[in-house]
Structures are given as structure tokens and as C-alpha cells.
C-alpha positions in Angstrom: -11.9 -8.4 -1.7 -10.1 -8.3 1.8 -8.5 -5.3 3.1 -5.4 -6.3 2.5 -6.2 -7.2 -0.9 -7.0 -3.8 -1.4 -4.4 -2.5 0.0 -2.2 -4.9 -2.2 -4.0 -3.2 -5.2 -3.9 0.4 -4.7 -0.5 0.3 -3.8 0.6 -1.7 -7.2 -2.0 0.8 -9.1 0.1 3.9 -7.1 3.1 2.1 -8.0 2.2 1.9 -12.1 1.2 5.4 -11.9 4.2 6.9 -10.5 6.1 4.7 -12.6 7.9 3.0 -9.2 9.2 0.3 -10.8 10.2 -2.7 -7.9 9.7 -2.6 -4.1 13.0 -1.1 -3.8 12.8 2.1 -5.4 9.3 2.0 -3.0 11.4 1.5 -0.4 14.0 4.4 -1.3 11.0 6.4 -1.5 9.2 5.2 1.4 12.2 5.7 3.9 11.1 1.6 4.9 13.4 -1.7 5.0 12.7 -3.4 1.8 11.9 -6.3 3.1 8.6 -4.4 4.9 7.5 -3.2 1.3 7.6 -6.9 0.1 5.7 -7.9 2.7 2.9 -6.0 2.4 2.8 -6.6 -1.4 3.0 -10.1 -1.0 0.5 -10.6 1.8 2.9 -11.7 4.1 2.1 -8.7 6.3 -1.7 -8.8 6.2 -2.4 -6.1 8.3 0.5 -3.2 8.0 0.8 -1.1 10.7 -0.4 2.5 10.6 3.4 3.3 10.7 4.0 1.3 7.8 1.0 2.9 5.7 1.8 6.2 6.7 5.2 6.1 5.3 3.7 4.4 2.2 1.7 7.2 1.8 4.3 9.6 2.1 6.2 6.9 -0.4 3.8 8.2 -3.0 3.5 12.2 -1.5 0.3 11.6 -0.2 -1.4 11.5 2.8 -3.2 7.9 4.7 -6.4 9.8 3.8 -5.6 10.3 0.1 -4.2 6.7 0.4 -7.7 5.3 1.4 -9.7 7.8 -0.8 -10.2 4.8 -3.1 -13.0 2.9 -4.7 -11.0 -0.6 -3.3 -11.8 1.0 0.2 -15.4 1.4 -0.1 -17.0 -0.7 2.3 -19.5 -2.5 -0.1 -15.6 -3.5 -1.6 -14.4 -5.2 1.2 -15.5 -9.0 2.4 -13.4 -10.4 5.5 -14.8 -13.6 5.1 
């Protein structure tokens, strides 16, 4: 899985456990442009920003290091190729 696959992923699972249910109550919650939010879950934006994945983080009251403390993130996880 690419990063931003993962990232993609754990921010869906986040989404399903806090019951967020479209990229604009993210968004709301985030303190981000929509259109940011869609970008990242779509791809679009392969490789967000810190910024960006701070105030995702924050999106979800945690921190970038809770964000990344993930089994997707595991380096044996993640193929760039």
C-alpha cells in the first residue's frame, strides 16, 4: 500500500469511528477548506502537507503521532513502487 493509501485509510477508518459522516462535517471539524479534505481522500492531494495532517489530526482530537500510531503506517505496510 502507498502512503497515501494509508493515509486514505486511516482517515476513512477515523472517520467511521467518530461517526464523521462526509468530508464536510471533517472539514467543520478540521478548521480546513472542504475542498482540501476531498482531496486528500480522493488522492488528488497525494502527499498532504504537514499543515494539512496536523489539522486532520486535530479534526479527530488527536495528535500527528497518534495519527501515525497505526498498523497502515508500519513500514513493512508501505510499497512506493
Amino acid at each position: 500500500m502507498t502512503l497515501s493509501k494509508a493515509t486514505i485509510q486511516r482517515i476513512n477508518n477515523l472517520m467511521i469511528i467518530n461517526r464523521i459522516e462526509n468530508p464536510y462535517q471533517l472539514a467543520l471539524k478540521c478548521g480546513l477548506d472542504e475542498s482540501v479534505i476531498r482531496g486528500v481522500l480522493s488522492g488528488r492531494t497525494a502527499y498532504p502537507s504537514m499543515h494539512t495532517m496536523f489539522f486532520i489530526a486535530y479534526g479527530f482530537n488527536m495528535t500527528l503521532s497518534e495519527f501515525y500510531n497505526d498498523k497502515l503506517f508500519n513500514i513493512e505496510n508501505i510499497d512506493e513502487n
